[in-house]
C-alpha positions in Angstrom: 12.9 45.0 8.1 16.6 44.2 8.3 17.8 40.6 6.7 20.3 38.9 7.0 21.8 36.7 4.3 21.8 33.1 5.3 23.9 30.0 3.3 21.8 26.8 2.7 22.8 23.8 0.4 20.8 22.3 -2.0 21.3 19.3 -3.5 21.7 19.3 -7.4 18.9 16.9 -8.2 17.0 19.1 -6.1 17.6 22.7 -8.0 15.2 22.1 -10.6 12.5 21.2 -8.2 13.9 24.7 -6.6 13.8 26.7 -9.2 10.3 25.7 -10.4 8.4 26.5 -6.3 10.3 29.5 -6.4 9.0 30.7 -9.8 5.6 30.1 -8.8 5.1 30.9 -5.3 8.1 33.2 -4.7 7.4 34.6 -8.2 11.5 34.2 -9.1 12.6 35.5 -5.5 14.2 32.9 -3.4 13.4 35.1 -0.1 10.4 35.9 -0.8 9.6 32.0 -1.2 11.5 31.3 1.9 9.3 34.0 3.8 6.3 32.2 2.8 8.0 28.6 3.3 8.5 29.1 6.5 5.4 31.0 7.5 3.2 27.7 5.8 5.7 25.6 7.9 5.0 27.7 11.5 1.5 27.3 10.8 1.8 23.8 10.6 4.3 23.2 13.4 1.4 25.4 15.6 -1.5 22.9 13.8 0.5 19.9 15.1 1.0 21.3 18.6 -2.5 22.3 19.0 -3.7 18.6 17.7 -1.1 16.8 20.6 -3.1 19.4 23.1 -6.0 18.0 22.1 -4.9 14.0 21.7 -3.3 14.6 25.4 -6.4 16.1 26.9 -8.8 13.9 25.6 -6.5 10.6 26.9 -6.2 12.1 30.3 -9.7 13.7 30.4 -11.6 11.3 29.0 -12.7 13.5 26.4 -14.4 16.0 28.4 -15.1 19.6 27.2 -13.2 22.5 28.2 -14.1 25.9 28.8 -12.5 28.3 26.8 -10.4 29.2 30.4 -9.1 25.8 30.7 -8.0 25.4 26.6 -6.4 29.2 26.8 -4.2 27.8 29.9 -3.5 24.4 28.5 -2.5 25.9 25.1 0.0 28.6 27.6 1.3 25.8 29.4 2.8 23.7 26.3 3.7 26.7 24.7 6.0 27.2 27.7 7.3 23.5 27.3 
């Protein structure tokens, strides 16, 4: 893996609070806490996406079921938007 270092600000009243996520989840390592950060935060981001799919299909559909076909190629299509 290659990294590249990256600059981000944080806020003084926020170093503590830093410090201390970083000491437990990143075990001291600032990247290693980011890594995980912003894995959790992906996951999330995919979560939300896949819950609009579902909002938005059950207000069109009227709350039909899907075969698997049909969720696989709504799932491609908003990942394409």
């Amino acid at each position: 893996m290659v990294a590249k270092t990256v600059g981000i600000a944080v806020a003084d009243e926020l170093r503590a609070a830093l410090d201390e996520v970083v000491e437990h989840y990143g075990r001291g390592n600032r990247s290693e806490f980011l890594r995980l950060a912003v894995r959790d935060y992906q996951g999330r981001l995919r979560l939300e996406r896949l819950q609009a799919i579902r909002e938005q299909a059950r207000a069109e559909r009227g709350g039909r079921r899907y075969t698997s076909d049909e969720v696989r190629e709504l799932i491609r299509e908003a990942a394409a938007s």
